[in-house]
RONU-395887 format. One record per residue (C-alpha): x, y, z. Coordinates in Angstrom, 3 decimals, always signed. Each point is the difference from the previous one (the first is absolute). Example, Ala and Ser with C-alpha at 12.3 -4.5 7.8 and 13.67 -1.06 7.14 Angstrom:
REM RONU-395887
<atom><u>+12.300</u><v>-4.500</v><w>+7.800</w></atom>
<atom><u>+1.370</u><v>+3.440</v><w>-0.660</w></atom>
END
This chain:
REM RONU-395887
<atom><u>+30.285</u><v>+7.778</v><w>-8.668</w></atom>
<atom><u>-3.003</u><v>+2.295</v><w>+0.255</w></atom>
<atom><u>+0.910</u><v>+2.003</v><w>+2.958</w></atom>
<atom><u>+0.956</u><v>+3.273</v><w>-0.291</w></atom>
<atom><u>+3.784</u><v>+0.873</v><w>+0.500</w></atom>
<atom><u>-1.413</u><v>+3.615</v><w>+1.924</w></atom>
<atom><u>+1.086</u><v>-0.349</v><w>+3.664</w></atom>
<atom><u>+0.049</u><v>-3.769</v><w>-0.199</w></atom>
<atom><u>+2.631</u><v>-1.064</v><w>+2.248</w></atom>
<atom><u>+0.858</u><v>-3.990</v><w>-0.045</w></atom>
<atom><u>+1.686</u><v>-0.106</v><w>+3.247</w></atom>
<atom><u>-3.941</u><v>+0.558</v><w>+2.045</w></atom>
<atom><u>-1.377</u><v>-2.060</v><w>-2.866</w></atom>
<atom><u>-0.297</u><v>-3.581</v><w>+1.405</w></atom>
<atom><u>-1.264</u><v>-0.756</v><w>-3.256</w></atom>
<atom><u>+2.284</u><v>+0.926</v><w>-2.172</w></atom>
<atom><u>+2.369</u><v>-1.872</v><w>-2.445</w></atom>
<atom><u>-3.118</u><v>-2.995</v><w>+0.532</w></atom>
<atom><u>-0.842</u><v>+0.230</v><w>-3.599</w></atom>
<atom><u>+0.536</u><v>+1.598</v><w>-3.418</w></atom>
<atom><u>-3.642</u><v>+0.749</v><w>-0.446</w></atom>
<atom><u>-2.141</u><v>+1.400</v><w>+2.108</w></atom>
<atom><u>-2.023</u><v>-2.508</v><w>+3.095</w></atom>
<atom><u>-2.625</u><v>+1.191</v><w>+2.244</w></atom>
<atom><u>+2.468</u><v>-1.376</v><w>+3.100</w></atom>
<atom><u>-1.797</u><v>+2.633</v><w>+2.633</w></atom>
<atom><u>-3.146</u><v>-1.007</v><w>-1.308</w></atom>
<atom><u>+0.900</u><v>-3.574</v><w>+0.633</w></atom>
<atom><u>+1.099</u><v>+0.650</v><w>+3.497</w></atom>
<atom><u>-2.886</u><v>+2.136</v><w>+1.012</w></atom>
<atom><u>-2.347</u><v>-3.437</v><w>-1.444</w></atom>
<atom><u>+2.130</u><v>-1.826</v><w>+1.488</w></atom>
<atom><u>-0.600</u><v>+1.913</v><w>+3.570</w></atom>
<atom><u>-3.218</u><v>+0.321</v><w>-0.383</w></atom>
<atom><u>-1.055</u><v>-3.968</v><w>-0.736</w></atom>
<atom><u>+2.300</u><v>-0.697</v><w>+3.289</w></atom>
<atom><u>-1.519</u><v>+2.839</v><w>+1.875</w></atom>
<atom><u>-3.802</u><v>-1.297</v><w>-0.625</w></atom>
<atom><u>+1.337</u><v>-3.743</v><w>+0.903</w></atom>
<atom><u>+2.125</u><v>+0.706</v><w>+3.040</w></atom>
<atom><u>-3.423</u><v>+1.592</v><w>+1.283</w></atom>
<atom><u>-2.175</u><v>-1.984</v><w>-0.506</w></atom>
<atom><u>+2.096</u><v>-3.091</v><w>+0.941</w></atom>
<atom><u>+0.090</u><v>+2.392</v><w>+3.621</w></atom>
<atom><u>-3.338</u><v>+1.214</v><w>+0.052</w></atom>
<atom><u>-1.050</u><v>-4.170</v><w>-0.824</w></atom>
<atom><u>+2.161</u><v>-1.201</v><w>+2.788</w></atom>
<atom><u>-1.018</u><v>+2.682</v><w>+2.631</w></atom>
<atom><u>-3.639</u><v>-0.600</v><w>-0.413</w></atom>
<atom><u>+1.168</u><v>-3.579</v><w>+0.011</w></atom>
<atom><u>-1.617</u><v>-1.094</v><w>-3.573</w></atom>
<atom><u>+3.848</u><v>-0.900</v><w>-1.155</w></atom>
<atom><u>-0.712</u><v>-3.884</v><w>-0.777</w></atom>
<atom><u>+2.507</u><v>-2.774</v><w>+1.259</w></atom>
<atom><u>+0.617</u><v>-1.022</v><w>-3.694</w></atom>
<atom><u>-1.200</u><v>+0.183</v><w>-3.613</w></atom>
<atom><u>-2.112</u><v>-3.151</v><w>-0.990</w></atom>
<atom><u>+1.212</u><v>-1.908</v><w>-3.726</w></atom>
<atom><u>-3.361</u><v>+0.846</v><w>-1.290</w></atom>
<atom><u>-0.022</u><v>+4.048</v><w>+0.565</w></atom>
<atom><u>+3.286</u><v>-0.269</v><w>-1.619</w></atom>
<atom><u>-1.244</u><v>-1.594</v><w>-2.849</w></atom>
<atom><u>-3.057</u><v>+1.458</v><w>-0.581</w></atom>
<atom><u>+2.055</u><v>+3.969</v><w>+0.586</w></atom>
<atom><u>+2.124</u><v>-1.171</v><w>-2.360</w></atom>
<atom><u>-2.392</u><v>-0.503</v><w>-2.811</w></atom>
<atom><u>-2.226</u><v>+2.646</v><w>+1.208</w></atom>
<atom><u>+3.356</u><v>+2.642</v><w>-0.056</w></atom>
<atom><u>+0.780</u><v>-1.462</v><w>-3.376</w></atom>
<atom><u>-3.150</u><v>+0.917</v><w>-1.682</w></atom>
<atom><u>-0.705</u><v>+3.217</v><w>+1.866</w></atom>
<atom><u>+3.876</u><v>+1.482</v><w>-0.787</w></atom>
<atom><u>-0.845</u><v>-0.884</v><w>-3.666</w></atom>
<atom><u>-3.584</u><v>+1.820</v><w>-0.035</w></atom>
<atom><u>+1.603</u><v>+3.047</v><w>+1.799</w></atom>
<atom><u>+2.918</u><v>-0.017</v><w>-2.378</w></atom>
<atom><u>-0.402</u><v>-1.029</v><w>-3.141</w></atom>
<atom><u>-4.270</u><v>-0.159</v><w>-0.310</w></atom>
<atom><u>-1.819</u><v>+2.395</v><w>-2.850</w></atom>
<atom><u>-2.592</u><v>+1.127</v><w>+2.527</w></atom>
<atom><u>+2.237</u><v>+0.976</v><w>+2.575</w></atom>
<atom><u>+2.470</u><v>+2.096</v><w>-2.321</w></atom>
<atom><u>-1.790</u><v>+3.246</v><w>+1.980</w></atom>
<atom><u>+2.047</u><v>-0.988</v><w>+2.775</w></atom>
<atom><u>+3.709</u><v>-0.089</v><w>-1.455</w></atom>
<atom><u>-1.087</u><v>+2.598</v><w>-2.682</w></atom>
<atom><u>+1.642</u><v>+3.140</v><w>+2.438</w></atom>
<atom><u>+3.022</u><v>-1.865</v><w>-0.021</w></atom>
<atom><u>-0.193</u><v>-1.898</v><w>-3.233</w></atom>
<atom><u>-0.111</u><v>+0.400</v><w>-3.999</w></atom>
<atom><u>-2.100</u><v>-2.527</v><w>-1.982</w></atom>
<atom><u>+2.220</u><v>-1.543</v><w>-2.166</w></atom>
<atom><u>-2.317</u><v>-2.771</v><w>-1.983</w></atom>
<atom><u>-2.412</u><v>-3.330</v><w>+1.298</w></atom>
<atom><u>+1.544</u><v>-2.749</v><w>+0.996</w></atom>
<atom><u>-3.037</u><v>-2.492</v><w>-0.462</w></atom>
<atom><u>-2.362</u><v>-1.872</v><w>+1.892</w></atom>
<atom><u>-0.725</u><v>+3.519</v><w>+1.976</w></atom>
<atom><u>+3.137</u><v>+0.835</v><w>+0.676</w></atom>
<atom><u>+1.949</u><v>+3.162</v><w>-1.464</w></atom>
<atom><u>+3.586</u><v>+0.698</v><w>-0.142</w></atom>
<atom><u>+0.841</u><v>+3.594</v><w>+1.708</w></atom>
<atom><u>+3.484</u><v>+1.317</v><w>+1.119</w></atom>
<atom><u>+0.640</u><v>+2.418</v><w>+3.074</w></atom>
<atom><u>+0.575</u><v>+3.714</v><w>-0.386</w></atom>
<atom><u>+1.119</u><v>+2.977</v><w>+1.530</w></atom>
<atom><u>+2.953</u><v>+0.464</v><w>+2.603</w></atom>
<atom><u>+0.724</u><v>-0.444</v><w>+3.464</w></atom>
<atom><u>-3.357</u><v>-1.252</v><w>+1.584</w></atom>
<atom><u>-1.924</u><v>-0.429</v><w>-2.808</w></atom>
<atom><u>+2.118</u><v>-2.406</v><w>-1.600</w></atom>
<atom><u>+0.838</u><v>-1.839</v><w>+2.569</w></atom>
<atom><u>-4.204</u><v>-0.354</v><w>+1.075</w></atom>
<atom><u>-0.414</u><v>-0.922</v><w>-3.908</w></atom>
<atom><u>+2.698</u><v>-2.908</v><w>-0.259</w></atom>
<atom><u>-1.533</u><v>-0.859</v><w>+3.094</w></atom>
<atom><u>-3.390</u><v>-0.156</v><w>-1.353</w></atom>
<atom><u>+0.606</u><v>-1.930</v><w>-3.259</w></atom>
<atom><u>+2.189</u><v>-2.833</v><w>+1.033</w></atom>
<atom><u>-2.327</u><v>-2.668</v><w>+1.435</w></atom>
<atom><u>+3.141</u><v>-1.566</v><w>+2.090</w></atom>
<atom><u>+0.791</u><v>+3.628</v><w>+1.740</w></atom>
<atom><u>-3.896</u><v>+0.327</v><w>+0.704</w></atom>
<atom><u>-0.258</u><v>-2.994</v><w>+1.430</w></atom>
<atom><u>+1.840</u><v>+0.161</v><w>+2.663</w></atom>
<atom><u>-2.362</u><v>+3.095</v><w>+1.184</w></atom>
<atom><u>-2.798</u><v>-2.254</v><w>-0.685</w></atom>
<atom><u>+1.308</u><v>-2.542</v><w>+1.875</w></atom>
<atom><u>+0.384</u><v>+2.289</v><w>+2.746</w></atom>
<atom><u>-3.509</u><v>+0.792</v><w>-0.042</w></atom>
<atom><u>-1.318</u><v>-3.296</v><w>-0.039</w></atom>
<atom><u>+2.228</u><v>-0.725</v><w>+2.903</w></atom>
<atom><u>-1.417</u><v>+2.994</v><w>+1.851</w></atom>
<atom><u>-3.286</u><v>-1.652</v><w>-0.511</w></atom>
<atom><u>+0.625</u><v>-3.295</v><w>+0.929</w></atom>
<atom><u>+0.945</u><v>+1.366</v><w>+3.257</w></atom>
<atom><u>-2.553</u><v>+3.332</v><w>+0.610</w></atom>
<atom><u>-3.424</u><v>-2.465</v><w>-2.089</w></atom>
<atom><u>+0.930</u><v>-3.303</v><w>-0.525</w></atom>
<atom><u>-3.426</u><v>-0.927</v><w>-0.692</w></atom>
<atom><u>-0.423</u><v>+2.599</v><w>-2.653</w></atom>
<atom><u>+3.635</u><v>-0.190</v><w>-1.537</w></atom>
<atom><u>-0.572</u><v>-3.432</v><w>-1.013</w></atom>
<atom><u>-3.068</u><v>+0.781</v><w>-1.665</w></atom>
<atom><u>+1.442</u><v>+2.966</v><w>-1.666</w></atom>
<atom><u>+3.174</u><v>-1.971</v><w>-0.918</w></atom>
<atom><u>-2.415</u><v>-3.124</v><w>-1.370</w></atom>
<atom><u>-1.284</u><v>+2.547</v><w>-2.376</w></atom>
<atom><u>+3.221</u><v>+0.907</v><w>-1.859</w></atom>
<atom><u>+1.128</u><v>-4.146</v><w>+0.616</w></atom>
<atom><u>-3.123</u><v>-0.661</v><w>-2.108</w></atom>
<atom><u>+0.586</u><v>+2.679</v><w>-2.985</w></atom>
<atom><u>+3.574</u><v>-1.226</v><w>-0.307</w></atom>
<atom><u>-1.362</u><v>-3.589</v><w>-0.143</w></atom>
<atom><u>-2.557</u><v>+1.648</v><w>-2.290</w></atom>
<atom><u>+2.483</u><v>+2.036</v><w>-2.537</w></atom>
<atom><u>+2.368</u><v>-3.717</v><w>-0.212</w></atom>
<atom><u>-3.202</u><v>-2.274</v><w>-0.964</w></atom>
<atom><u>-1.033</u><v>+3.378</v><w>-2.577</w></atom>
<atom><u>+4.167</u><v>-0.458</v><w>-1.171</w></atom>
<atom><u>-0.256</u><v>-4.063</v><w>-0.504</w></atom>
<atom><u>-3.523</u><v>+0.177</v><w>-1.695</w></atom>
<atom><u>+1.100</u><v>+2.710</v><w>-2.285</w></atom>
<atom><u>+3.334</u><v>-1.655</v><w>-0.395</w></atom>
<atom><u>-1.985</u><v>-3.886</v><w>-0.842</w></atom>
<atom><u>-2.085</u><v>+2.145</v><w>-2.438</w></atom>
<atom><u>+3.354</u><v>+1.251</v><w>-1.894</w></atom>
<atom><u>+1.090</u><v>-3.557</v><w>-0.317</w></atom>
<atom><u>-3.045</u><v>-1.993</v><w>-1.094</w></atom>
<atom><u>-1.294</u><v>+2.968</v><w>-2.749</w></atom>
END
């Protein structure tokens, strides 16, 4: 374990005896707070001002979905956006077709914001929230938005099969 034995006492830990190596658990629960935090409010604020919809149609669904997809992929695994994760990342090679491989560093906060930020299924779900948020604040303009990253993702699978029919037939 990394901890250091000076003054730690295991019976105010709730943590301890978790793991053999060292997690980021705080660091998880203060994400984990702060994602419900931001949703709880704005699911209040959206149903006091009285913007909360009835329901969620199929095709916001759908089109979030793909939209979330592609955007939790750009923000965590994209070359360009690298400048993001880098204060809570190390480069650790590419990963093709734009994408790099980089693994979280640091302690506490820091590596629990950088496993956060390079795992495109723990992104997501912040992304999701997002789009959600939109859906209810600017419909009009989260559907655009989210038709944006729906078309690169439909983009990057037709670059994927053309490079892939280009393999096979040379």
């Amino acid at each position: 374990m990394l901890r250091s034995t000076a003054g730690y006492r295991p019976d105010v830990d709730p943590f301890a005896g978790h793991a053999d190596r060292y997690r980021p658990l705080g660091g998880y629960v203060a994400l984990m707070a702060a994602f419900n935090a931001l949703a709880a409010a704005g699911l209040v604020a959206a149903g006091r001002s009285g913007r909360l919809p009835e329901g969620v149609g199929a095709r916001d669904v759908a089109l979030g979905a793909v939209a979330t997809f592609k955007l939790s992929r750009l923000i965590s695994r994209d070359r360009v956006t690298s400048g993001l994760r880098a204060p809570f990342t190390r480069f650790q090679d590419d990963a093709g077709h734009g994408e790099v491989e980089e693994a979280a560093r640091g302690t506490g906060l820091q590596l629990a914001v950088g496993e956060l930020l390079v795992c495109p299924n723990c992104v997501g779900q912040w992304v999701a929230g997002a789009f959600t948020a939109g859906f209810v604040a600017s419909p009009r303009a989260t559907r655009v938005v989210a038709a944006m990253f729906a078309m690169h993702a439909g983009a990057d699978a037709l670059q994927l099969a053309y490079a892939a029919a280009m393999q096979r037939s040379g």
